[in-house]
N, C-alpha and C positions, 0 to 999 in steps of 0.2 A: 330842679331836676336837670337830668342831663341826658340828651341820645346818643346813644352809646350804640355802633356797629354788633349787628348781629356774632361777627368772628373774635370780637373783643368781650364777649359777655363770659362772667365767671357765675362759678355757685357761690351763694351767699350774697348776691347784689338784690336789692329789693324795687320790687317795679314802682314807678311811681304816676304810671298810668296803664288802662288796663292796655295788654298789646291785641289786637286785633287782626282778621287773616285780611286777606285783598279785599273779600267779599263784605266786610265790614261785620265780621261776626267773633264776639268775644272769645279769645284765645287761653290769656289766661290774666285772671283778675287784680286790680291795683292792689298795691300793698302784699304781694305774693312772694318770698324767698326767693329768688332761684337756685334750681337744682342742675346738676347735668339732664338727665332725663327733659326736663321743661325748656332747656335750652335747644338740646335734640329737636325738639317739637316744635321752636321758633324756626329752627335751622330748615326743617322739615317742611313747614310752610311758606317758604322764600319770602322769609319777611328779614327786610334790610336793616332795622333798627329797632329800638326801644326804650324807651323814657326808664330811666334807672334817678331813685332815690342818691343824690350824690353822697349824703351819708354812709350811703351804703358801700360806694367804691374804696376798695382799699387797695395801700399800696402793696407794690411786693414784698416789702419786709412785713406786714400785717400779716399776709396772708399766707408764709411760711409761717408765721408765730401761731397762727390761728389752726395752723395743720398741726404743730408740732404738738398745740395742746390738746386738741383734738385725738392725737394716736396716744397720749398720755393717758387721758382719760378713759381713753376704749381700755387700753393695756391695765388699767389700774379697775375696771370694772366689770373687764368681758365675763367673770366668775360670777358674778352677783345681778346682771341683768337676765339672765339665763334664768335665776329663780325669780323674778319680779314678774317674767310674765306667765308665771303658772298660775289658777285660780289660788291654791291655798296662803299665796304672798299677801294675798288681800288684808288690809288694816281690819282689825277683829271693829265695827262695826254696836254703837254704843245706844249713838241717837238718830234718826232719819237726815238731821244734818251731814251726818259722815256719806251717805250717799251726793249728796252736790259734791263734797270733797274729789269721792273717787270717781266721777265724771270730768272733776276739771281734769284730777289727776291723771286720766285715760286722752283728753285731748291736748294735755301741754306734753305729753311721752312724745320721741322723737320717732317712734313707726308712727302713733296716730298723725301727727304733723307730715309724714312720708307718702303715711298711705292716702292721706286727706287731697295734698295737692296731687297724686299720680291718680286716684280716682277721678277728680274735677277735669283732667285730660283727656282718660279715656272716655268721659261725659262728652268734651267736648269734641273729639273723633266721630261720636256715635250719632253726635247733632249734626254734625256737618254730613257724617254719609246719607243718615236717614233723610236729611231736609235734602237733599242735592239730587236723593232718588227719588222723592216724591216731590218736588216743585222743579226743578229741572234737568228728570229725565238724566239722569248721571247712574251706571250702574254701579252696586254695594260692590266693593270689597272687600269681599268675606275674609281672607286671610287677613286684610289688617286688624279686622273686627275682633276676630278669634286671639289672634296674641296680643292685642291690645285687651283684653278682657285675662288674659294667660299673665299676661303680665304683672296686673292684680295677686296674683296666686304666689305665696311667697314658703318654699321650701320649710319646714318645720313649723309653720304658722298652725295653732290649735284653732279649731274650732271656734271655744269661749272668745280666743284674741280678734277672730273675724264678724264674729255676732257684738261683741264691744265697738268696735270700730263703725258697725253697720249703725248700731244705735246709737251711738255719738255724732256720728256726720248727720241726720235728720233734721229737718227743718220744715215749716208746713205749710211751704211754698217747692216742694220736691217736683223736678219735671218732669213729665215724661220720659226723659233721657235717663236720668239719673236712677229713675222707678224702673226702667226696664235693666239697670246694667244691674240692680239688686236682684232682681228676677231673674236674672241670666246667673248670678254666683250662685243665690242660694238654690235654683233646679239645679246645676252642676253637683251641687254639694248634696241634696237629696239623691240626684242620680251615683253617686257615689257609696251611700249607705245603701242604697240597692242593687250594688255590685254588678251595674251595669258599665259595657266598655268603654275604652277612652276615645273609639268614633264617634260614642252613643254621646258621650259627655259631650263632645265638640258639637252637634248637633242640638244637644239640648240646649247648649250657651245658643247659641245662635236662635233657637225658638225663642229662649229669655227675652232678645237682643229684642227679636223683629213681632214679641207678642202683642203692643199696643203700639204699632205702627198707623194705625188704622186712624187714633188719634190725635195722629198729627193732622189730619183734613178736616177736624173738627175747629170752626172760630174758637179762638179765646176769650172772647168775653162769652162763648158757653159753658167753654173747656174748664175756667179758673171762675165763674159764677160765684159768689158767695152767698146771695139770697137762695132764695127759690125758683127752682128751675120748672117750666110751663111744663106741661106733657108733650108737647114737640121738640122741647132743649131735650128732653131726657130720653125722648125717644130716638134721637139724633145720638146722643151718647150711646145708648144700648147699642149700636149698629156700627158700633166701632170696629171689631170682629170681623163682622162682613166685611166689612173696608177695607178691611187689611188685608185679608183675605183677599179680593179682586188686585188689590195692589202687586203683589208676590204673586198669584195664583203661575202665572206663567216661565218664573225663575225655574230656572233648571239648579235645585236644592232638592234635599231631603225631604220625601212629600209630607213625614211627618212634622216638619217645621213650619209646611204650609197650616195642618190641622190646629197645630197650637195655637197658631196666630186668630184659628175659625171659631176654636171649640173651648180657649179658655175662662169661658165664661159658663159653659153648659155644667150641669151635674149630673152624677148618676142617678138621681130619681126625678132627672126631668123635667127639675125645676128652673133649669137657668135658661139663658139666653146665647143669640137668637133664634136658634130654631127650638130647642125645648126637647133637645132627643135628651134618650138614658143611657146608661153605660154600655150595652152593648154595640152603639153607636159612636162611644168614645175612645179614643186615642190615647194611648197611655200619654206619650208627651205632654200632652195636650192637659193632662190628669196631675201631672207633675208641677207644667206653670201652673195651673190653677192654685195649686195648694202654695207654691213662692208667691204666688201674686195675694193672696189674700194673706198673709205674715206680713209679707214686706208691707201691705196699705195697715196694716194692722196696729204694728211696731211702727210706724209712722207719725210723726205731730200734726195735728187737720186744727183747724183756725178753732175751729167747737169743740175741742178734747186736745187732753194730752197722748203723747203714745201712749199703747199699753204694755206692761212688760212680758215678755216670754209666759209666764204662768198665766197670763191674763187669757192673751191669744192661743193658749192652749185647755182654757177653759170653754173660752166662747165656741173652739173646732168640735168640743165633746158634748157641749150644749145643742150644737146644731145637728150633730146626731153622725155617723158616719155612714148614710146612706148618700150623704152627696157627696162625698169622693170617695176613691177607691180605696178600700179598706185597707190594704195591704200599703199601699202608699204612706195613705194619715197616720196609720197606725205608727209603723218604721220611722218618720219623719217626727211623730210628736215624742217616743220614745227616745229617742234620740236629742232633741232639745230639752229635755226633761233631765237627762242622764249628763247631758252638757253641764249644767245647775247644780248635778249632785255635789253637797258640801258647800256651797258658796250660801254668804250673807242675803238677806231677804229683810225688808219691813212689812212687815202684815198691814191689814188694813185697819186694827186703829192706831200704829204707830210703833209699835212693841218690835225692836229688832230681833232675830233671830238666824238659826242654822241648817236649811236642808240636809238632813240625815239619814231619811229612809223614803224612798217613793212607791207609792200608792197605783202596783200596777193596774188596778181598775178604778183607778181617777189618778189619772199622774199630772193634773192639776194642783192636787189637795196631798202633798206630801207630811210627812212625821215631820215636824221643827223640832230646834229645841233652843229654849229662851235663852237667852242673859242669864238670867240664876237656877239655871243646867234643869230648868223643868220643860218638860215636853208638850206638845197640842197635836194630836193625829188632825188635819183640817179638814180630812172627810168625813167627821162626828161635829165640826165647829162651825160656828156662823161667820168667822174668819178666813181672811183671802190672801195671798200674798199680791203684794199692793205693789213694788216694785221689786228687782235685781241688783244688788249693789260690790 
């Protein structure tokens, strides 16, 4: 390997150790491409060098050849990537194998590999604010927060293409950071289908942002437990909320953003935590993360389970009844993830691929499929589930 000056780093050189800020905190990971954007962000944290892969440096004549084929390839497929990322491109789907298929096929794509390394940034942006406001006393700023989060958000990008991406970067060891900048898109993207404005939006990201701030003051070996947690570990986790709460309570923000961070755990029939109020004590925001936070942990990989896929987590919201959230909310939020799906490939639960064709608006779990050999199954007369999204 070789260190290589900050003002000398190209895109396409490959780290060959992770690069780190002053404060000794991972920046961005060994073995990482760079890109402009990530170089920005070296540049940005006044760090003077970086261990680069010497494979990876090329000369000048390389790396005009590497641009030229580069504008070749764009030129010779800009028509045809355009339909690759609509849902109905998808490979007609045969055996539940073709599913791993279109999962690699979704993380070797050159936006998943984009969006992958520009998200793991703004994760790491959001560790350093949070940690640096809550251990020393450093105040958040919000404006980087917000277009570092904006930044994410990519002009003509569907829906389908940002819920693929969401569930392909998962892993189930997700941190805090990374679970609340998912909470911060998808309340954005709910506040969106409820045609609230683009302050309210900037306001909700930042609830997302600052909703389980609370546990960061939680130890880690309670936080990341893998046994069984006593009734004082978990009562210490319940009271994360509060935490948070007192944390912020005094920032001069949006008081609703304060609520978020207090009341995303509560429901409207009074069943949640900490205090155990109901909805007319609750805060819409606050009603909004709720429902991102319980998707995003939902659609997540946990060391005991696999994720669940979109119809799973939209089963289990109409199982639990829609008296603890706001009906107007769940309803608009699951109709819409439902309606995302419509026409895309599915494997049922014993294996049998098939087609979302018609949804079931009084269980938009349990849609009309229609098999491989063009027969149909309505799922809400069937003892079958759709088992994954493919």
């Amino acid at each position: 390997m070789e260190n290589i000056k900050t003002a000398d780093l190209k895109p396409g050189m490959v780290t060959a150790a992770s690069v780190k800020t002053k404060r000794g905190q991972e920046l961005i990971p060994v073995g990482t491409t760079l890109t402009k954007q990530l170089i920005s962000r070296i540049e940005f944290y006044s760090i003077d060098s970086a261990y680069i892969d010497e494979a990876s440096i090329l000369t000048e004549e390389e790396i005009q050849s590497a641009i030229k084929a580069a504008m070749a390839e764009k030129l010779g497929h800009s028509t045809t990537e355009a339909k690759e990322t609509e849902p109905e491109s998808k490979p007609e789907i045969t055996t539940p194998k073709n599913e791993v298929a279109y999962s690699q096929k979704v993380k070797r794509s050159k936006t998943f590999q984009e969006y992958s390394l520009h998200s793991t940034m703004v994760t790491h942006v959001l560790k350093e604010q949070l940690e640096g406001f809550v251990f020393e006393k450093k105040p958040l700023d919000f404006e980087t927060l917000l277009s570092s989060v904006k930044s994410l958000i990519t002009p003509g990008q569907t829906v389908i293409q940002y819920f693929d991406m969401l569930h392909n970067l998962r892993s189930s060891d997700d941190s805090v950071y990374s679970h609340s900048l998912n909470v911060a898109m998808i309340s954005r993207i709910l506040g969106k289908w409820l045609k609230w404005s683009s302050s309210d939006l900037d306001s909700l990201v930042l609830a997302g942002l600052l909703h389980d701030i609370g546990k960061i003051t939680i130890p880690p070996e309670i936080l990341n437990k893998e046994g069984k947690l006593t009734d004082e570990e978990f009562e210490q986790i319940r009271w994360h909320p509060r935490a948070g709460y007192e944390l912020i309570r005094d920032l001069k923000i949006d008081s609703r953003i304060k609520k978020a961070t207090l009341q995303h755990h509560e429901r409207c029939d009074g069943s949640g935590y900490p205090m155990k109020v109901d909805e007319i004590m609750l805060d819409d925001f606050a009603m909004v993360v709720a429902i991102a936070d319980v998707y995003d942990a939902m659609t997540a990989a946990r060391k005991y389970r696999a994720p669940l896929c979109p119809f799973q987590v939209i089963r289990e919201f109409e199982r639990d009844g829609y008296h603890k959230y706001k009906t107007e909310f769940l309803l608009t939020f699951l109709r819409h993830i439902a309606t995302t799906y419509q026409n895309n490939r599915v494997i049922l639960s014993d294996g049998q691929a098939a087609k979302i064709i018609l949804l079931n608006q009084n269980s938009l779990s349990d849609p009309l499929v229609q098999l491989n050999d063009g027969s149909c199954i309505d799922l809400a007369t069937s003892p079958l589930y759709i088992q994954s999204i493919v």
